[in-house]
N, C-alpha and C positions, 0 to 999 in steps of 0.2 A: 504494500500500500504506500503510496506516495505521500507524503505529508507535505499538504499546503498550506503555504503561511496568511496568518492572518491579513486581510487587505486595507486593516485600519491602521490609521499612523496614529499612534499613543501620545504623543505631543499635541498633535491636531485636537483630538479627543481632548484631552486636558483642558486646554486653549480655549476650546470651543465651551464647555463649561462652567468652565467659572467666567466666561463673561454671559454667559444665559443667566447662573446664579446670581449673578451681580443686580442683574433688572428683577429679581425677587424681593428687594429692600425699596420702596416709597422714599426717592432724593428727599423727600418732606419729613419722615418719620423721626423723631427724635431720639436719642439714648436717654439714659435713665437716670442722669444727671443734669442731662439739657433740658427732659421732662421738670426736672424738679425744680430745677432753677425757673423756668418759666411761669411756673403754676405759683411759685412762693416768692423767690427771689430772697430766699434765704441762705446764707454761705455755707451756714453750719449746718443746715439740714443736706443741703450736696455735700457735703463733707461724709456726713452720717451715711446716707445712701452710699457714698461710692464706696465707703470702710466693709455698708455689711455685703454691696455686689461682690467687692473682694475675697469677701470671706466664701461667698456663693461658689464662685469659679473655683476656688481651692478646695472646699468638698466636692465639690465637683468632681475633680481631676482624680480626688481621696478614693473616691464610690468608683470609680470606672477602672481605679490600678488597684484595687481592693486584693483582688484575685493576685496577680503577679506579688501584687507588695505585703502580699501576707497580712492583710489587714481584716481577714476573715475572724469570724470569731468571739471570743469573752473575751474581757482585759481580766478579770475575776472578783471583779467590786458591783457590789451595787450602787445605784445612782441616790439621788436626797429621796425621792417615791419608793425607794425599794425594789427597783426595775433591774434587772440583771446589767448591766454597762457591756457593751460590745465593744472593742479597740478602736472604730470608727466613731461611737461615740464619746470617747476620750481626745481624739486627736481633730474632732468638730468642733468639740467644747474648746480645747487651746486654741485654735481658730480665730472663734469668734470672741471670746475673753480677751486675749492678745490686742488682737485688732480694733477692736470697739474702747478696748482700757487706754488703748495709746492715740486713737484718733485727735483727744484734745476737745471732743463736743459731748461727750459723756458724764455723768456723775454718779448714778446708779446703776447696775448690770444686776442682772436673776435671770439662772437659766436652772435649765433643768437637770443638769447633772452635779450643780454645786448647793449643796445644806444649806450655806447662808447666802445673802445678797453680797457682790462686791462691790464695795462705799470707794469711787477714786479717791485719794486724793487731794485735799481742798487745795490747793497748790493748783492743779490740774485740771480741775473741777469743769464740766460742759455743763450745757441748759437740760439736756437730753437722759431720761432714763429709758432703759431698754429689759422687753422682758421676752426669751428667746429661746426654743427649743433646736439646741443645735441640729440634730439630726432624728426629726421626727419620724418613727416605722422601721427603725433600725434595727427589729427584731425577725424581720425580712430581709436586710442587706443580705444574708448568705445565698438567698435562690436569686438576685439580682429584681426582685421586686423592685418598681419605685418608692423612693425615698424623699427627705425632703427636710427644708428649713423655716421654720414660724418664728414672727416677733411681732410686736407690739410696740409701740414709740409713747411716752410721754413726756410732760416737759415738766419740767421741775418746778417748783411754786418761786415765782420772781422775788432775787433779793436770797433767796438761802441757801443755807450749804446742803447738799443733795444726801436723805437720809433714806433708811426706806420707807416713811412714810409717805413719801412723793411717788414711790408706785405702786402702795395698796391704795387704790381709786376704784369708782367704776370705771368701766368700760369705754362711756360715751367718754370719759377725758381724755382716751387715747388721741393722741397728733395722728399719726397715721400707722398703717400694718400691713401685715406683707405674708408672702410666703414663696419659699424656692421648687420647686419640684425638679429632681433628678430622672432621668428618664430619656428617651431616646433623642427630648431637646430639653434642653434645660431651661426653664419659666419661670420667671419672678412674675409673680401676678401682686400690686401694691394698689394702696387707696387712702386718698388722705380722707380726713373727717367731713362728709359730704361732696369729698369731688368726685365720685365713681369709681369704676374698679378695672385697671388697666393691666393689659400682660406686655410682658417685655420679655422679646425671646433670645439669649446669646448668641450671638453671629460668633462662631469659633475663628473664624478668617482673618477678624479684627478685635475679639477680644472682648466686645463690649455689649449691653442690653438692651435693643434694639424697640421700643412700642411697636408691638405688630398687630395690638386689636384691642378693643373698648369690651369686655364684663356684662354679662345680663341672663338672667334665666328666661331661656325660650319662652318664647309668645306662648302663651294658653298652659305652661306648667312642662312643657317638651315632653322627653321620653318618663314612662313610670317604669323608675328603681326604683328598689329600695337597697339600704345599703346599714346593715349592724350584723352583729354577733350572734347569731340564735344557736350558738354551745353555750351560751348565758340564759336560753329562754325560762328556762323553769323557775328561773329568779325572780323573774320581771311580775309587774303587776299584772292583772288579769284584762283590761283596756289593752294594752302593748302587745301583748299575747293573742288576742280577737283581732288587732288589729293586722298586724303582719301576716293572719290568716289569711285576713281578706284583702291582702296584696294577693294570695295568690288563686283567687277565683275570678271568675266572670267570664266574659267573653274576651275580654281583650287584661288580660292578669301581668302586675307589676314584675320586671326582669330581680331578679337576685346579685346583687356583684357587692363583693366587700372582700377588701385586700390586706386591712389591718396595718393599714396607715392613714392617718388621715388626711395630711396633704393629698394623698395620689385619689381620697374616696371623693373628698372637697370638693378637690379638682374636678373631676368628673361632673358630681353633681350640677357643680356652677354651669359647664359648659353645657352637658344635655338636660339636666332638671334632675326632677326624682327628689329624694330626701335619705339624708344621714343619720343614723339613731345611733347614740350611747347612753341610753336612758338609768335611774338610776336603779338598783334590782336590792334581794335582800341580802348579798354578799358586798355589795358596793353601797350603801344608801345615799352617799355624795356624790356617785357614780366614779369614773374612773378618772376621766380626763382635768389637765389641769386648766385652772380660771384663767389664769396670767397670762401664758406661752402659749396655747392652747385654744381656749376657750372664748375670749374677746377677740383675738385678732382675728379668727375665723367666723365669729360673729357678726362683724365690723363690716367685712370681706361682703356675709350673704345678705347683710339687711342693704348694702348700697348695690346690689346684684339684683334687687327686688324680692327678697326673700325673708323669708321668717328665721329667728334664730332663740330658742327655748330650752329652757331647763327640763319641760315637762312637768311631771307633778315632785316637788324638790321641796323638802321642809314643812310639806301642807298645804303648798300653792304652787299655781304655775306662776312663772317669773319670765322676762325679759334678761339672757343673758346678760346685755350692756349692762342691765342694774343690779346685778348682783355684785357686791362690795367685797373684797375677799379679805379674812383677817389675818391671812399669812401666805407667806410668797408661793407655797407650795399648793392652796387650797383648791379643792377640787369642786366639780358640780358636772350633772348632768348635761347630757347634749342632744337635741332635737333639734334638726337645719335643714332646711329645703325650698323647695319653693311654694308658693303661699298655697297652690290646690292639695298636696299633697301633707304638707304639716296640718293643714283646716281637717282633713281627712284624718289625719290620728286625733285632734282632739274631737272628735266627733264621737269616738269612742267612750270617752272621758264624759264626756257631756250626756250620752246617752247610760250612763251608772249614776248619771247624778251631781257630777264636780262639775261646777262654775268655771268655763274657763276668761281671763278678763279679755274685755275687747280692747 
């Protein structure tokens, strides 16, 4: 058999690609500090943004050489929640710590793999406190699931030296919040307080965070998912339980997808619809998830997305995530998020046993 060589020229090819990819970026589109500055016109807050993109692209790079760089794995500690610590979340948390402590716009830092809050400073001292789950789903990094990174922005009370009583707040005080997703593109999706909810996707070519689309849960509620945990169902209340049932009957029955992370479930959710549950059951009664890292900035995310974001039945009442006040950095509460047909649809449950839910 003759062996004929291929008749494409390999340079051509190249050549001819990256300039096709090149017209895949809007000359108009901003990056993610041109975005910021534009919107605020704030130094420090571009300051703050391009310290935590930093950080973004550096887990980044952490999660895709995980494999080679032997970063699979336990480090053999657990985190301030009691969570097992994976190596990846060890060398996330240095990261972000590192780079947020020395940025110069910082005062207050809480994340999730440190017990206490870290106080810069007063030397040091920024407007900016930060509350940040380095490496959110990290209990999947080993099959290469998506992973990801949460935070929360607030600003310090004018005039004082940054303690942590500047970032046990509600919610609604948040400046703005964010989250990274790790995955086959890597997406910072951010939003400050009332201006919408924008993704910014990394152009690898150049390095940087590119706006490539405006936030919004699909017209009429989009696709029905649902998306929690039912190896927890026999926990949960009996509402939650009827309810998820009746995800899966009718004519046209809600799809099932839950990956146990919640960046990558979020994610999802925001773009096609549906709703996310981590409600709270009788082994968790706070539920799982944290208020801080967690819990408001993905809040924050779904109510300017046009979406509900609840506690469910938490303490005796249902509650508006934003408003619930945490009384320690670690504090946890229920989670109920989606878009509004689909959350109206579980408290429907609720309502038909009897509980008030407020409007």
């Amino acid at each position: 058999m003759t062996f004929q060589p291929c008749p494409f020229n390999l340079s051509t090819i190249n050549s001819h690609f990256f300039l096709t990819s090149s017209h895949l970026i809007p000359q108009n589109a901003p990056t993610l500090a041109g975005f910021v500055m534009q919107n605020t016109k704030d130094k420090d807050l571009v300051i703050l943004m391009q310290a935590i993109a930093l950080c973004c692209k550096q887990i980044s790079t952490a999660v895709k050489r995980a494999g080679i760089a032997k970063l699979y794995g336990l480090a053999g500690e657990q985190n301030s929640t009691g969570d097992d610590q994976k190596k990846l979340d060890v060398m996330s948390n240095e990261i972000m710590t590192n780079a947020l402590r020395n940025s110069g716009v910082c005062a207050v830092l809480v994340s999730e793999e440190d017990e206490e809050p870290i106080i810069v400073p007063e030397g040091n001292q920024g407007k900016y406190c930060v509350a940040f789950d380095p490496l959110d789903g990290s209990s999947n990094i080993d099959c290469n699931v998506s992973v990801g990174t949460i935070f929360g922005v607030y600003e310090k009370k004018e005039g004082s030296v940054g303690t942590t009583a500047d970032i046990l707040r509600g919610g609604d005080d948040m400046l703005c919040a964010g989250y990274c997703v790790y995955s086959s593109a890597v997406e910072l999706v951010f939003a400050f307080k009332g201006g919408g909810v924008h993704c910014f996707c990394l152009d690898p070519s150049i390095g940087e965070f590119i706006n490539s689309r405006v936030m919004k849960f699909p017209e009429g509620g989009g696709k029905k998912i649902y998306s929690c945990n039912e190896g927890n169902s026999e926990k949960w209340d009996q509402p939650i339980k009827d309810c998820v049932e009746a995800f899966k009957i009718g004519e046209k029955p809600y799809a099932a997808r839950y990956t146990g992370s919640m960046v990558a479930d979020i994610h999802r959710t925001l773009l096609y619809g549906g709703i996310f549950m981590y409600p709270a059951d009788k082994k968790s009664p706070k539920g799982k998830l944290r208020i801080l890292y967690e819990g408001f900035p993905m809040a924050m995310l779904i109510e300017q997305c046009g979406g509900i974001a609840s506690t469910g039945l938490f303490n005796g009442s249902f509650q508006r995530i934003l408003d619930v006040v945490p009384g320690h950095i670690h504090d946890r509460c229920p989670i109920i998020m989606g878009g509004e047909r689909d959350v109206n649809f579980f408290y429907s449950f609720y309502e038909n046993a009897g509980i008030e839910i407020p409007k």
